[in-house]
KOLKOL-432017 format. One line per field, with one value per residue (C-alpha): residue number from 1; residue in three letters; x, y, z. Coordinates in steps of 0.5 Angstrom, whole numbers, plus 500, padded with zeros to 3 digits. Example, Ala and Ser with C-alpha at 12.3 -4.5 7.8 and 13.67 -1.06 7.14 Angstrom:
2
k <- (1_2)
r <- (ALA_SER)
px <- (525_527)
py <- (491_498)
pz <- (516_514)
***
This chain:
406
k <- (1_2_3_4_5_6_7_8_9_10_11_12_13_14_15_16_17_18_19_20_21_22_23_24_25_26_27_28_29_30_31_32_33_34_35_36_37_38_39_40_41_42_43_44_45_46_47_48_49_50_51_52_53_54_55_56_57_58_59_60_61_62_63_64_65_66_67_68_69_70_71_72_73_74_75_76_77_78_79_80_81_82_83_84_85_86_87_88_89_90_91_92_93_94_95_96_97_98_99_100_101_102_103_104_105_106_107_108_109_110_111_112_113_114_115_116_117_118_119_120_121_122_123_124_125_126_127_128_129_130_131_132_133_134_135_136_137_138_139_140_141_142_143_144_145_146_147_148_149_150_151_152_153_154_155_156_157_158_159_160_161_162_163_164_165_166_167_168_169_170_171_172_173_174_175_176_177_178_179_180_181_182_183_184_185_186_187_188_189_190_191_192_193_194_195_196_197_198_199_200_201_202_203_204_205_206_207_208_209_210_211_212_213_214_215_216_217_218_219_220_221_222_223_224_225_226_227_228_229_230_231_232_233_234_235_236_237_238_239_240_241_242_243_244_245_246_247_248_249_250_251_252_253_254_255_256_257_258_259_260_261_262_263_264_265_266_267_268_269_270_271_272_273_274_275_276_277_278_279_280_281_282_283_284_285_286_287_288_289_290_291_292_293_294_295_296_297_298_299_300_301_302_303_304_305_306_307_308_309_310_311_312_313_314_315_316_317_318_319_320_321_322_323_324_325_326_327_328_329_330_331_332_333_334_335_336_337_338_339_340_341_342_343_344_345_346_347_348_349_350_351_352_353_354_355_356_357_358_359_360_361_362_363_364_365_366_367_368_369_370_371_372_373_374_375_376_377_378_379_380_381_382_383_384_385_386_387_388_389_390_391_392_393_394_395_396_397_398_399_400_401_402_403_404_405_406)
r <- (UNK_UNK_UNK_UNK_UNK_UNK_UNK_UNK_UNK_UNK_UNK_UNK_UNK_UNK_UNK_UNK_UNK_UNK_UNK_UNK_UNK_UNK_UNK_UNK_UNK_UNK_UNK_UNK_UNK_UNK_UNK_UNK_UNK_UNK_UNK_UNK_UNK_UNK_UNK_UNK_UNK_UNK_UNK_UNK_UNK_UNK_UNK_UNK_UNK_UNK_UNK_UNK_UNK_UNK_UNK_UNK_UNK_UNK_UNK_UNK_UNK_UNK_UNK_UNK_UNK_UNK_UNK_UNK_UNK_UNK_UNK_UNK_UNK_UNK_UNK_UNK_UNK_UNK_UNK_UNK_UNK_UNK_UNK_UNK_UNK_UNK_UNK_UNK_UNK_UNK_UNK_UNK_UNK_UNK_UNK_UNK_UNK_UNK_UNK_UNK_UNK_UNK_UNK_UNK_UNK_UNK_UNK_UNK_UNK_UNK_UNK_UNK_UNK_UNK_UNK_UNK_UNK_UNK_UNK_UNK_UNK_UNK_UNK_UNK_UNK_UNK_UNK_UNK_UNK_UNK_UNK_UNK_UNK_UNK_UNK_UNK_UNK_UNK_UNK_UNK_UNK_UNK_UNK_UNK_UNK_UNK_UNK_UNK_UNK_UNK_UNK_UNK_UNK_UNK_UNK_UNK_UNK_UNK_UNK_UNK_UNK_UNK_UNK_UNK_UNK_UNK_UNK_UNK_UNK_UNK_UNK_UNK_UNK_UNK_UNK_UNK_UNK_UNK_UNK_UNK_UNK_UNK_UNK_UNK_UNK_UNK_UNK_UNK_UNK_UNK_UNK_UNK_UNK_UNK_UNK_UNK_UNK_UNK_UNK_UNK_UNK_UNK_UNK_UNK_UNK_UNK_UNK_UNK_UNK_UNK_UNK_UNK_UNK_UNK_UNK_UNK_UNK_UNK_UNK_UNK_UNK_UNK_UNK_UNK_UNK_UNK_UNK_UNK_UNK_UNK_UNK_UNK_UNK_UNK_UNK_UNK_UNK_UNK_UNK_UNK_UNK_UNK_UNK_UNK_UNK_UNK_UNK_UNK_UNK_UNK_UNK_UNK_UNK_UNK_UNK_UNK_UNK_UNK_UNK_UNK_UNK_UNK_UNK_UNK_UNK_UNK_UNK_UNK_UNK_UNK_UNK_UNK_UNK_UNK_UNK_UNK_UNK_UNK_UNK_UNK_UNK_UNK_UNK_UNK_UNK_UNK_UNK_UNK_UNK_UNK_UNK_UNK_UNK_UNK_UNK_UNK_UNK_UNK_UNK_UNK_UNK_UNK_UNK_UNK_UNK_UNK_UNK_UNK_UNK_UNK_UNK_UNK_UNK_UNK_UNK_UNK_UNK_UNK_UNK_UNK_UNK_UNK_UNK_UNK_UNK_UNK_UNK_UNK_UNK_UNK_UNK_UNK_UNK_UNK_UNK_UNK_UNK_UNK_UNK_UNK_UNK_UNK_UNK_UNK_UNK_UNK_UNK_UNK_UNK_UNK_UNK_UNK_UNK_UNK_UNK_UNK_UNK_UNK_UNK_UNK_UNK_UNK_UNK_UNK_UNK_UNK_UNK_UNK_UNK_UNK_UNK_UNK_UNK_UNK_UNK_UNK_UNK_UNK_UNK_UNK_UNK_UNK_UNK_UNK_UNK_UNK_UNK_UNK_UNK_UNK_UNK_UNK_UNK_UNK_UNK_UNK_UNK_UNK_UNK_UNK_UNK_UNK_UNK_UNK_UNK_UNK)
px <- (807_811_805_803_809_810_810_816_815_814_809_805_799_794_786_780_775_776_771_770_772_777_779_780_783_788_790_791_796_800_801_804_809_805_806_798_795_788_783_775_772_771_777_778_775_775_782_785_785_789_793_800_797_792_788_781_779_772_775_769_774_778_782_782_784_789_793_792_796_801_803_805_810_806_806_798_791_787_778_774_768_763_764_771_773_774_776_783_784_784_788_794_794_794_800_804_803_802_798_790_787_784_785_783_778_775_773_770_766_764_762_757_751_749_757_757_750_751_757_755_749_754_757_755_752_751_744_742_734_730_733_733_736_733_734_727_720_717_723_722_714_717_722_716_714_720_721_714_712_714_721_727_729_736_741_747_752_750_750_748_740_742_736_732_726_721_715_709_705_708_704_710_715_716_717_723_726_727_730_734_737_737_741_746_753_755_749_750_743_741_738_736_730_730_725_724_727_723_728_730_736_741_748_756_760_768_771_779_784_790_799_800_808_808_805_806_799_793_788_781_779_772_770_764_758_755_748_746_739_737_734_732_738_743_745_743_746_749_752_757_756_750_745_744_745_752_749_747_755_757_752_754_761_762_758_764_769_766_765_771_776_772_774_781_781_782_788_794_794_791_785_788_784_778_771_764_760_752_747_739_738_732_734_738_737_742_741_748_746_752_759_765_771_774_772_764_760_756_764_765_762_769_773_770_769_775_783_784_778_776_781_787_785_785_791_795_793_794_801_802_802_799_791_788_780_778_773_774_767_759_758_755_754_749_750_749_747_745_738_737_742_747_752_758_756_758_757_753_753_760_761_754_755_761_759_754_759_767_767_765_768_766_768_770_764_761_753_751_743_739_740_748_752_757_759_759_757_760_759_761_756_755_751_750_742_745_751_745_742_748_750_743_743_750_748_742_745_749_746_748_747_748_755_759_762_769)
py <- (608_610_613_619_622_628_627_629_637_639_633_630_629_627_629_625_630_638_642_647_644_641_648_650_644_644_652_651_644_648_654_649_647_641_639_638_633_635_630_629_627_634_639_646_644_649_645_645_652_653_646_645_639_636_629_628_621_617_616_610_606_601_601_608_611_605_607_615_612_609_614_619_618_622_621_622_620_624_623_629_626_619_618_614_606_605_598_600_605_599_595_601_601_593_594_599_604_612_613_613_620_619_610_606_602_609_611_604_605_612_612_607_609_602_600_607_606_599_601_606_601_597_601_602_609_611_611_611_613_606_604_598_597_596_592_594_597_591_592_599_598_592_597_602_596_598_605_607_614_619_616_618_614_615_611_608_612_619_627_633_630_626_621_623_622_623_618_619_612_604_607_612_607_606_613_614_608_610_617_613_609_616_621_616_618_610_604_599_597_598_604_605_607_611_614_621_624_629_633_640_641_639_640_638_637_637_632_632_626_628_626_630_630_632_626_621_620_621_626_627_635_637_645_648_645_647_649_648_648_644_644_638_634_640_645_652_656_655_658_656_655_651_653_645_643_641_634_633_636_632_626_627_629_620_618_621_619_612_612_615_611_605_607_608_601_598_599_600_608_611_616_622_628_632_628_631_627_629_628_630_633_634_636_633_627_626_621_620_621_621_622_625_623_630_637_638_643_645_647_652_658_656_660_665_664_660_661_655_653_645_646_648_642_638_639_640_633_630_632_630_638_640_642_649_648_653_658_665_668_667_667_664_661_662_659_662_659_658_660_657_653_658_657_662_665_673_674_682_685_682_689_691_683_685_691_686_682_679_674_672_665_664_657_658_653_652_654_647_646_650_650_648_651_657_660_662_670_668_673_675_677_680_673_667_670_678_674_669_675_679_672_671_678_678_671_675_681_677_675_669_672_669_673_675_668_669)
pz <- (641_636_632_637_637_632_625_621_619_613_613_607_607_602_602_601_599_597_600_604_610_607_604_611_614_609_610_618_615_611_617_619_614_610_604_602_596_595_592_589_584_581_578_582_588_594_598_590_590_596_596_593_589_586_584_581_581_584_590_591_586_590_584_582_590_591_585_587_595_591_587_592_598_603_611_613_609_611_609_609_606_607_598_599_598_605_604_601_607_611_607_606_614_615_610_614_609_611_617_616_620_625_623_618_623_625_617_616_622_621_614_615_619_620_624_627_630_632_635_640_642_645_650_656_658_651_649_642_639_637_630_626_619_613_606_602_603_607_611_613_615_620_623_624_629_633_632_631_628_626_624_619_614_612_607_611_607_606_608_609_609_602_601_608_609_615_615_618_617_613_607_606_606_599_597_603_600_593_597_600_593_590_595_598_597_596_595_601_598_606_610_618_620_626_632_632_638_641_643_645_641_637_639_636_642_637_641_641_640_642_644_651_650_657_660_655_653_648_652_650_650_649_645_648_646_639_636_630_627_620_615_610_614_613_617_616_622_628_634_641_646_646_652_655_663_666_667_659_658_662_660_652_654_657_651_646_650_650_643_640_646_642_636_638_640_634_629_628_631_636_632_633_631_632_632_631_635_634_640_641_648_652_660_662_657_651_645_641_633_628_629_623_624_622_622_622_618_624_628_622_628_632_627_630_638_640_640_636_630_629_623_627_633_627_623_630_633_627_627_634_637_642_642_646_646_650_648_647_647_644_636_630_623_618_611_604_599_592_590_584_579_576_570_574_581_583_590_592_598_602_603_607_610_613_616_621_623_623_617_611_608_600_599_591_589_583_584_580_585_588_596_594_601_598_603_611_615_621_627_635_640_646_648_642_641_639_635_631_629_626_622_620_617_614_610_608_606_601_593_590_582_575_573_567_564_563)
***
């Protein structure tokens, strides 16, 4: 296929969504020469800061994101967030236009958590929780006859637990529907009601699609499972490599082949890239949950425990390069974040922070809710438990205060 060879260096590349993982991947892209456009619908983003150039738009316009591909002259269309009219990605793809990462039928797919799940389902080995889609209160309560409780509810577009909710009885189900209309990154008018899984963790197995010039094929490479513990659906810490038993890795490492080869298999290029794919465990039992098709927030730790972080993984495989996922000791993320709403964050105690541990990435975030991710402590250890403890510290040691207004 002529799509996975390398692509022409210096490739251009356009980015949907500046955030912090977008500002990470697009550092690791412009280490190898790029030309990166960075997108969102709000100005100094964190991927702006360091992007050769910049776009504001509402990139859930059809209009507004065909206009923005069709101004510029670029190899890659590369998505880093679900809030995107997919629908114009596809037809850029269908159309022979700049190639969509990983492809345009991944995106759709993934962005939605009714087609994600609905696919996974029907692949034989992957297992999935009981869920059912729902369009209304009523609905929900008759999917709890199915899924039981308690049960999550969750829009089918959404991130970082917007619009979640977990349920405990049919009498709740109004309450959980409004969250879902309210926290939704883009109104479908549907959400999934989903059995809550008694698991023993949670983990993010980074899955990685990639051109092997030597053997002429697309080789699937797997990180070292990632931990990771949440709050209110969004993650606050996590840690590699997650403790889970060979048969569960293998089990969870045949569902992400499964999944992503199934993705791959439809469209005009063969989903090069690196996947986040989710999972609950229990023993050796593994639910697949969710799956990104980019970096994950959870895959931030790599960028202290392997050779190659999520973002080089990313950016080198979407480049046709070869990808080095092995693990180069234990270590661990913790978040920082906003305590409260402020007009101009000044960040106290970096200092301090670092002397407990290796890394301390500040996004360049405006602080504009309480609980808003602005940063990272990253941390080695001799063992994942001593490196949780120094990230855990670092991220305490830093204060989020209101600062002058320059």
């Amino acid at each position: 296929m002529a799509d996975t060879q390398p692509t022409p260096m210096p490739a251009r590349v356009l980015l949907l969504g500046s955030g912090e993982l977008g500002r990470e991947l697009t550092i690791s892209l412009k280490r190898l020469g790029a030309h990166v456009t960075a997108a969102d619908s709000y100005p100094h983003a964190p991927a702006m800061q360091v992007a050769d150039d910049s776009r504001v738009l509402d990139m859930t316009s059809a209009a507004d994101l065909r206009a923005l591909v069709d101004s510029l002259d670029v190899d890659l269309v590369v998505p880093e967030v679900e809030a995107i009219a997919t629908d114009v990605l596809a037809e850029v793809e269908a159309a022979g236009g700049p190639r969509i990462v990983p492809n345009a039928f991944s995106v759709v797919t993934t962005m939605d958590r009714q087609r994600i799940r609905a696919l996974a389902a029907s692949l034989p080995g992957v297992e999935t929780s009981r869920f059912r889609f729902a369009a209304s209160a009523q609905e929900i309560r008759d999917a709890l006859e199915v899924t039981g409780v308690p049960a999550f509810v969750k829009p089918t577009m959404s991130s970082s637990g917007h619009g979640q909710t977990r349920i405990s009885s049919p009498e709740e189900a109004e309450e959980a529907w409004r969250a879902a209309e309210e926290g939704a990154r883009a109104g479908t008018g549907r959400v999934i009601v989903e059995e809550a899984v008694d698991f023993d963790s949670e983990i993010t197995l980074l899955t990685v699609r990639w051109w092997d010039a030597t053997t002429g094929e697309v080789r699937t490479s797997f990180c070292a499972p990632v931990g990771h513990r949440q709050e209110d659906g969004d993650y606050v810490e996590s840690w590699q490599p997650a403790q889970v038993s060979d048969l569960a890795l293998s089990r969870a490492q045949e569902a992400a082949l499964a999944v992503t080869g199934a993705l791959a298999g439809h469209g005009a290029s063969p989903a090069l890239g690196l996947f986040g794919v989710e999972f609950f465990v229990r023993g050796d039992h593994v639910w697949f949950s969710e799956l990104s098709p980019r970096p994950h927030d959870t895959g931030m730790v790599t960028m202290v425990t392997q050779h190659q972080s999520e973002f080089d993984l990313h950016a080198r495989a979407v480049l046709g390069l070869p990808v080095d996922t092995s693990l180069g000791g234990p270590g661990a993320s913790a978040v920082v974040r906003a305590p409260s709403a402020l007009r101009t964050a000044t960040y106290e105690g970096a200092a301090a922070a670092l002397s407990l541990g290796d890394e301390l990435r500040i996004f360049g975030k405006e602080a504009t809710r309480a609980g808003r991710r602005l940063g990272v402590a990253l941390a080695r250890g001799a063992d994942v438990d001593a490196a949780r403890r120094s990230a855990t510290a670092m991220a305490q040691a830093v204060r989020v205060v209101e600062g002058d207004h320059r």
